[in-house]
C-alpha positions in Angstrom: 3.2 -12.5 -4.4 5.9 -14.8 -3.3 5.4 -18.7 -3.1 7.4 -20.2 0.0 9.0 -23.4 -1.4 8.0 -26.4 1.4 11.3 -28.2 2.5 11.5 -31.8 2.7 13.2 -33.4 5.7 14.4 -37.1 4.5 15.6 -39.5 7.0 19.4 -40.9 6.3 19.9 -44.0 6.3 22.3 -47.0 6.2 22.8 -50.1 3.8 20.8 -51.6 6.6 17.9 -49.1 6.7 19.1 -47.8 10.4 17.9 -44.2 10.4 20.9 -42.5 11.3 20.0 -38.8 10.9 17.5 -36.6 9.0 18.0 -33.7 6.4 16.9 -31.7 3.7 16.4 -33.3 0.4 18.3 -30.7 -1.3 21.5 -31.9 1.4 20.6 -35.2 0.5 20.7 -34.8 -3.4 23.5 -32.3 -3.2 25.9 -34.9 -1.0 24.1 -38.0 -3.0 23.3 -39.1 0.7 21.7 -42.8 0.8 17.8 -42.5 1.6 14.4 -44.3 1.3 11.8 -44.3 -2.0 9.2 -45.9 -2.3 7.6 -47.3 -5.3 4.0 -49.0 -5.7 2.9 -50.9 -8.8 -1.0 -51.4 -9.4 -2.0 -54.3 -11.2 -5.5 -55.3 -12.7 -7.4 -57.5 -10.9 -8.5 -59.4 -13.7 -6.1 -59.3 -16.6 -2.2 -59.2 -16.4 -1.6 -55.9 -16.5 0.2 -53.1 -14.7 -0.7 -49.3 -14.7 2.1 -47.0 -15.4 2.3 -43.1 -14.5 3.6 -40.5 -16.9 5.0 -37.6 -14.9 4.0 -34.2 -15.3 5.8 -32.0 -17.9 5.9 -29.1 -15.2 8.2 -31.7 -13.1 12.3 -30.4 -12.5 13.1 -34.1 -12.8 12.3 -36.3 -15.5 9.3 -34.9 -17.1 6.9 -36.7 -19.4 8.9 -39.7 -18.5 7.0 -43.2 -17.5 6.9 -44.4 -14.2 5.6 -46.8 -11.4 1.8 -46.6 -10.5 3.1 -44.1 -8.1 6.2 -43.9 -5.8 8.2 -41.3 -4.5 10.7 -39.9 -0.5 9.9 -41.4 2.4 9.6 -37.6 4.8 11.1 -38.1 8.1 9.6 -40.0 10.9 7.5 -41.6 8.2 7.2 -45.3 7.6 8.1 -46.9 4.0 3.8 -47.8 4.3 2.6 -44.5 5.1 5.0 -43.2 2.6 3.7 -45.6 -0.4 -0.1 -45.0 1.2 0.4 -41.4 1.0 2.0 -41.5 -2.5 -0.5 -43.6 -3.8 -3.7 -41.5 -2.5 -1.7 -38.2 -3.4 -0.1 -38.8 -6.7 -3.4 -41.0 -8.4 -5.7 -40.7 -5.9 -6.1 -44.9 -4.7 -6.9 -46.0 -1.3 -6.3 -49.9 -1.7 -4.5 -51.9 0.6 -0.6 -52.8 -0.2 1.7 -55.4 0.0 5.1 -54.5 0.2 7.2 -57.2 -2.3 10.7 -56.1 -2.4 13.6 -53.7 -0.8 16.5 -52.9 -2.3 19.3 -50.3 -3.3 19.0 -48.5 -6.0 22.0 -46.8 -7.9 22.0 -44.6 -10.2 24.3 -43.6 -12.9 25.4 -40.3 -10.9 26.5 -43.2 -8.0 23.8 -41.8 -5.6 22.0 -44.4 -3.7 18.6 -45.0 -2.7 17.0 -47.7 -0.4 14.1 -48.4 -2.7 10.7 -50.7 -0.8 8.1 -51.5 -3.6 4.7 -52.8 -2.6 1.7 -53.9 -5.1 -2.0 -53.3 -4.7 -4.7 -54.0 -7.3 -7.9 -52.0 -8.6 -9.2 -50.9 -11.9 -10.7 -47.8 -11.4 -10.6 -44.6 -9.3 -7.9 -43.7 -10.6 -7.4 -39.2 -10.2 -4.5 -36.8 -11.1 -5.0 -34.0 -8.2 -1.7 -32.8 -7.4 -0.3 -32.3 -10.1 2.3 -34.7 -10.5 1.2 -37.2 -12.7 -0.1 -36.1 -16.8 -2.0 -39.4 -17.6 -1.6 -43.2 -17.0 -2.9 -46.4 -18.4 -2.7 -50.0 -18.0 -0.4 -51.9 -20.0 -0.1 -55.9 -20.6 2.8 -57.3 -18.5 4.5 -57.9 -22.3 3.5 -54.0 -23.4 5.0 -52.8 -20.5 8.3 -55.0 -20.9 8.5 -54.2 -24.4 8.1 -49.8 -23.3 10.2 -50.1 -20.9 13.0 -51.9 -22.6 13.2 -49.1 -24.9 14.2 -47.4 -22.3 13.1 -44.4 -23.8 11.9 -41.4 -21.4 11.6 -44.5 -18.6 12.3 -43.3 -14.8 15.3 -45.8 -13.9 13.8 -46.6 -11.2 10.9 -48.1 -12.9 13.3 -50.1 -14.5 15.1 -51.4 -11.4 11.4 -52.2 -9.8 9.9 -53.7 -13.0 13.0 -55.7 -13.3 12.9 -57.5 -10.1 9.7 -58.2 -10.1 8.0 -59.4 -13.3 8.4 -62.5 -12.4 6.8 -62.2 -9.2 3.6 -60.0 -11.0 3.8 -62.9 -13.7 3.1 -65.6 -10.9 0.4 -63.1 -9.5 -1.6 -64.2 -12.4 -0.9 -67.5 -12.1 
């Protein structure tokens, strides 16, 4: 039996986040074509702490590395908040509302870009691995989670870049 791959149409965008065409994500990864992420930290509601993802070992990309609460393209047509709603609910299975805190462009060490919007939400529970994306996760203090991810060992950059420019703001949160 042969499994059809689904193709993912990503908008392209500018530094300015002006759509200015759409494509495949394989066209945009194979031309290193600037395009929009999203990323989506949870926090506790009651103690300062931050819930990280560990991706799947079956993923092509960074397996079994640590990552935001959830993140991940923006498709085509779709807004950065439907995106981060959609990735939230699909990759750990959380319906809370979000607040987006940050945009801003991402590179990485290959010199591809990426228009990155990260949002926060909070909850303590309900938290589900359906699709398959996402091994395990757990809450971390703020200073756990500095300490793991300045290690920077089997850390998405991305969670990096996001964790980066905002623990201060998720510090103040608790505040």
């Amino acid at each position: 039996m042969e499994v059809k791959k689904t193709v993912e149409i990503l908008d392209i965008v500018d530094q300015n986040n002006v759509v200015l065409g759409s494509t495949t994500k394989d066209e945009i990864y194979d031309k290193k074509i600037l395009h929009r992420i999203v990323h989506i930290l949870v926090l506790h509601p009651d103690k300062p702490a931050i819930y990280l993802q560990k991706r799947a070992a079956t993923k092509s990309f960074l397996p079994n590395y640590y990552c935001t609460s959830a993140g991940g393209h923006v498709h085509s047509g779709e807004t950065h908040q439907q995106a981060a709603e959609r990735e939230l609910k699909e990759e750990i299975g959380i319906t809370t509302p979000i607040e987006e805190v940050d945009t801003f462009i991402f590179i990485g060490e290959n010199g591809h870009q990426r228009l990155i919007k990260t949002f926060i939400t909070k909850t303590s529970d309900g938290f589900s691995f359906t699709d398959g994306e996402v091994s395990e996760g757990s809450f971390f203090s703020i200073s756990d989670a500095k300490i793991l991810i300045d290690k920077n060992n089997k850390i998405h950059p991305q969670l990096k870049a996001c964790f980066d420019r905002l623990v201060d703001k998720i510090i103040d949160f608790y505040k």
